[in-house]
C-alpha positions in Angstrom: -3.6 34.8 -30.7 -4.9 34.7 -27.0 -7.2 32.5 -27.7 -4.6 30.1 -29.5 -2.2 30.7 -25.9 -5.3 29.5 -23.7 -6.5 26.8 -25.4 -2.5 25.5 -25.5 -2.0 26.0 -21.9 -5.4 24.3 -20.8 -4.5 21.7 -23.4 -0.9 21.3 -21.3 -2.4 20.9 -17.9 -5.0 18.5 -19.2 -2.3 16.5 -20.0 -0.4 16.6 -16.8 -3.9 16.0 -15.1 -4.2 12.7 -17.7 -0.5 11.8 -17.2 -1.2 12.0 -13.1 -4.1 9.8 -13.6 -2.7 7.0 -15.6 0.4 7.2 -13.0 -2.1 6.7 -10.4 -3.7 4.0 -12.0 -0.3 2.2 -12.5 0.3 2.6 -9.1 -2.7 0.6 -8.4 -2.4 -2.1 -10.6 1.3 -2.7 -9.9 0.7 -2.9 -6.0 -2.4 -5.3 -6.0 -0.9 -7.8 -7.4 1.9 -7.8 -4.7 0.1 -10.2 -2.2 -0.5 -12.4 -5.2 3.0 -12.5 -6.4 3.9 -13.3 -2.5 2.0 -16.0 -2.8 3.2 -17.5 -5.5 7.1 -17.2 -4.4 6.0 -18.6 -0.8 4.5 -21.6 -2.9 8.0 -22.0 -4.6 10.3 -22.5 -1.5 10.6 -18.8 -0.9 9.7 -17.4 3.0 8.7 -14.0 4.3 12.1 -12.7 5.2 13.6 -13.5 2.0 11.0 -12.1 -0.2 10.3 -9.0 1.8 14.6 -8.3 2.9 15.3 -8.3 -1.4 12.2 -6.3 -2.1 13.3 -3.6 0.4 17.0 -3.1 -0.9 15.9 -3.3 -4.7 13.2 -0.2 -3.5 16.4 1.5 -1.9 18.9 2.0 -5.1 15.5 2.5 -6.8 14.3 5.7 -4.9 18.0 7.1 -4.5 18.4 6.7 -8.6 16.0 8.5 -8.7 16.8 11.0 -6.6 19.9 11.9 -8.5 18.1 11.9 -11.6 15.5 14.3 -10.9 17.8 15.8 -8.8 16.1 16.1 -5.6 17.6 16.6 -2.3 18.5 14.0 -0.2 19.7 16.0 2.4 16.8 17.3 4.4 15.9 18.9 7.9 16.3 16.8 10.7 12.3 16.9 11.7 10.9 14.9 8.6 13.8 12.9 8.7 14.0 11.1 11.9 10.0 10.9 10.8 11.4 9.1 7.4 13.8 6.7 9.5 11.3 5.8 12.2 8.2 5.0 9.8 11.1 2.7 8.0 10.8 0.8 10.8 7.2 1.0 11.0 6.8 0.1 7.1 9.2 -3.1 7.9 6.7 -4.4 10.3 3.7 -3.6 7.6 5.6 -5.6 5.5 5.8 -8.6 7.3 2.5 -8.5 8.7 1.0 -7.8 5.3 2.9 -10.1 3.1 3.4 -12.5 5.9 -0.5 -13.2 6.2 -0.7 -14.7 2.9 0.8 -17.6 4.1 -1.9 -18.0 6.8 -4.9 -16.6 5.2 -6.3 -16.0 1.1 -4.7 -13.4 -0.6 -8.2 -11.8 -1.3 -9.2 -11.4 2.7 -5.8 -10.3 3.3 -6.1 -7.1 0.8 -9.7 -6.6 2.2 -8.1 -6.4 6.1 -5.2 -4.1 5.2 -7.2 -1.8 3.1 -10.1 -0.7 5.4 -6.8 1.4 6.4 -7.7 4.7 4.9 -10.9 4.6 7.1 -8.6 3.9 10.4 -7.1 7.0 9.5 -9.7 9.0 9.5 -10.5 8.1 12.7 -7.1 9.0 14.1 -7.2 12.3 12.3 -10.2 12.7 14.2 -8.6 12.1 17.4 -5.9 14.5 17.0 -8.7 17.0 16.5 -7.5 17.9 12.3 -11.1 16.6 11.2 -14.6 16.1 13.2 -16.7 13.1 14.1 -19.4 12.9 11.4 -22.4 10.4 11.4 -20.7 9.8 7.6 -17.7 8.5 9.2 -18.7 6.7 12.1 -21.6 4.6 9.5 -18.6 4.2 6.7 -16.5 2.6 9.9 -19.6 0.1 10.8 -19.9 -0.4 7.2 -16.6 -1.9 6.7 -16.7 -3.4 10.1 -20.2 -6.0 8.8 -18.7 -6.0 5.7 -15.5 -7.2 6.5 -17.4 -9.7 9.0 -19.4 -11.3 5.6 -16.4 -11.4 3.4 -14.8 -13.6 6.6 -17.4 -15.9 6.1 -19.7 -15.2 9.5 -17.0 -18.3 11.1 -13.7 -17.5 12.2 -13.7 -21.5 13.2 -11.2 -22.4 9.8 -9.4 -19.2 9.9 -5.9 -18.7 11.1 -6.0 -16.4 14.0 -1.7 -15.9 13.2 -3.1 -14.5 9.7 -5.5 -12.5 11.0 -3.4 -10.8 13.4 -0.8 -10.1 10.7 -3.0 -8.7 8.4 -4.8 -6.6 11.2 -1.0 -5.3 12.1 -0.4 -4.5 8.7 -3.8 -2.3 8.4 -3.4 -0.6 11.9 0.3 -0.1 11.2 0.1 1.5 7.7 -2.6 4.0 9.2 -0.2 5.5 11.7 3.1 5.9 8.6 0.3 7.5 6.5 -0.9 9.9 9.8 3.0 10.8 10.2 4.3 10.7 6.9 2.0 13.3 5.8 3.4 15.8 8.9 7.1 15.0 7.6 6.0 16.1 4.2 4.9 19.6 5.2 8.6 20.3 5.8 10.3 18.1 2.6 9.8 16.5 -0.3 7.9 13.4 -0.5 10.4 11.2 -2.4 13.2 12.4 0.0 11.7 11.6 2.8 10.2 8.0 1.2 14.3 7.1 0.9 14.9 7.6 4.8 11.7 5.4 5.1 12.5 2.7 2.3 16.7 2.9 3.8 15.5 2.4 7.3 13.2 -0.3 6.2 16.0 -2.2 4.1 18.3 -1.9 7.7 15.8 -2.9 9.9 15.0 -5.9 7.6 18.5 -6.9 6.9 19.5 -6.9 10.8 16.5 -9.0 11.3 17.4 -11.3 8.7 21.1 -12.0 9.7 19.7 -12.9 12.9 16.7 -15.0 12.4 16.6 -15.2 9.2 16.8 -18.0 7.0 17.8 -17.7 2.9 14.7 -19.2 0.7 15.5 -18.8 -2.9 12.6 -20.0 -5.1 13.3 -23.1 -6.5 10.6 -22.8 -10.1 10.6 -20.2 -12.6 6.8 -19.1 -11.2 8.1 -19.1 -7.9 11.3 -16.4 -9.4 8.3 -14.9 -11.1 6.6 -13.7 -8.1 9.7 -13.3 -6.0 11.6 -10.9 -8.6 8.1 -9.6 -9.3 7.4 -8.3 -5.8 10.1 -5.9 -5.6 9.6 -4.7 -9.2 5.7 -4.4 -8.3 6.0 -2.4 -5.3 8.5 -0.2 -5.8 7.1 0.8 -9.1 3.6 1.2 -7.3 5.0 3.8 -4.9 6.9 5.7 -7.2 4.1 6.0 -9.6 1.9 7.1 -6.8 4.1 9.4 -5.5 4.6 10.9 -9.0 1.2 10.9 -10.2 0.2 12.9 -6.7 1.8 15.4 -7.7 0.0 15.5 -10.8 -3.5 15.1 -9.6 -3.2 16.1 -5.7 -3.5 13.8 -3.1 -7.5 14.0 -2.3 -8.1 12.6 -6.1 -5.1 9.9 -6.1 -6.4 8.4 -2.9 -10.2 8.3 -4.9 -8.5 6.5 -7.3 -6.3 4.1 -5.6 -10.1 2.8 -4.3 -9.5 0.8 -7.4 -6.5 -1.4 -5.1 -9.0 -3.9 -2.9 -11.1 -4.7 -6.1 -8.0 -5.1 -8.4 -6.0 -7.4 -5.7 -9.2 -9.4 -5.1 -9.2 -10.1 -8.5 -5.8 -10.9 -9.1 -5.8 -13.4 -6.5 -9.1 -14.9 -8.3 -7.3 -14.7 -11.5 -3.5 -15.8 -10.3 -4.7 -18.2 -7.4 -7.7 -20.1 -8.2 -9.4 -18.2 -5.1 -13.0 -18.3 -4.8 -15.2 -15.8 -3.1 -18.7 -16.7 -2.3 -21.8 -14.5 -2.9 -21.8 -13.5 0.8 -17.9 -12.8 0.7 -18.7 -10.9 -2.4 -20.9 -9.0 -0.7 -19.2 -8.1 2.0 -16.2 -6.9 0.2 -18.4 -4.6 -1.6 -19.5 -3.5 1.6 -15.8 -2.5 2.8 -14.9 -1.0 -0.4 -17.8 1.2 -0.5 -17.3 2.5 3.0 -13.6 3.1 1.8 -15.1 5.4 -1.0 -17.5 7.0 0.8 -14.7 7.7 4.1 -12.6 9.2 0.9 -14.7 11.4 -0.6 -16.0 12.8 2.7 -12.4 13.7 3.8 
């Protein structure tokens, strides 16, 4: 009979393990075809604002269903949360910088900037003194420095310097809600303080929009596609990740969510009609090994 309680306990948290893993997974999937889905709306008469405004309130009554039906807290201590409501202001600038590039730029060297991310945080981790300078992370930085420099194309001559610098934003910008986010979550819970984040976003964005904004409503059914598709996409992406962390622990759902630069490239391939030379291909191996490598080293 003990045997028969072990072997069903170990066959529980094998499943949790397995249920945290496809969650993860999910989460991948769902948020690397974003940029592509962008894309295609932006192609249909849609603009940045529009697309990135509706995505942000969608993610809002999202999160706080979802609050009331696990019934987490949504009041919490006011340390995490001014963290939540500041980085909502920080995640409505990676927005726009990272959905904004892929007007200016290919969806597939967009995802390749704005994921060499996790290795940006390890070097501000570094700086703030929680991890040390290794010869492993200094290389896996160089790596996805050249590799990033191949997948460009070795000419920055017919690129958009506006895309660039949106895409760089994004990458630079995600690192620092990732460094602070994870402080705020030492004192709540994750999904609380992710609807401070997603509710400042959605003000921020909406005061924006009333301003300068101007309405774009796709005008084809593949441009609705992508435009209805984006908010779906990411807000499922971030609630599956969030979910399937808990599952698996952070260290193996950021191994996992590797899989998001070689998915995205690949939708954009698939979706877009891009093409990616053997030197691009190359290089974006390049980044995305340093990426692994910067992962399993931290």
């Amino acid at each position: 009979m003990a045997d028969a309680g072990t072997v069903s306990v170990a066959a529980a948290g094998f499943k949790h393990r397995l249920l945290g893993v496809g969650l993860v997974v999910l989460s991948t999937i769902a948020i690397a075809i974003v940029p592509s889905l962008a894309k295609l709306a932006y192609e249909g008469g849609s603009n940045t604002l529009s697309v990135i405004t509706g995505r942000s309130v969608f993610s809002v009554l999202i999160t706080l269903l979802l609050l009331v039906v696990l019934r987490q807290p949504i009041a919490i201590p006011r340390r995490p949360m001014r963290i939540g409501l500041a980085m909502g202001v920080a995640y409505a600038v990676m927005l726009y910088g990272y959905l904004g590039a892929v007007n200016y730029l290919p969806v597939s060297l967009v995802i390749l900037i704005y994921f060499i991310h996790p290795v940006l945080v390890g070097f501000i981790v570094m700086y703030l003194g929680q991890e040390r300078h290794t010869i492993v992370s200094v290389g896996a930085l160089v790596a996805a420095l050249v590799g990033l420099y191949l997948a460009i194309g070795l000419s920055f001559e017919r690129l958009s310097l506006v895309g660039l610098g949106l895409a760089a934003l994004a990458m630079a910008v995600t690192a620092i809600i990732v460094v602070w986010n994870a402080r705020a979550m030492a004192e709540a819970k994750a999904i609380s303080i992710g609807f401070y984040m997603m509710l400042s976003a959605a003000g921020t964005l909406t005061v924006i929009f009333a301003l300068f904004g101007t309405l774009a409503l796709p005008t084809t059914m593949l441009a609705w596609t992508g435009f209805v598709g984006v908010a779906i996409a990411s807000t499922v992406g971030t609630l599956a990740f969030m979910s399937g962390m808990a599952y698996v622990g952070a260290a193996r759902a950021a191994m996992i969510s590797n899989l998001e630069p070689v998915l995205g490239v690949l939708f954009a391939i698939a979706v877009l009609g891009e093409r990616v030379s053997l030197v691009q291909g190359i290089g974006i191996a390049v980044v995305i090994g340093a990426i692994f490598v910067m992962e399993m080293r931290r």
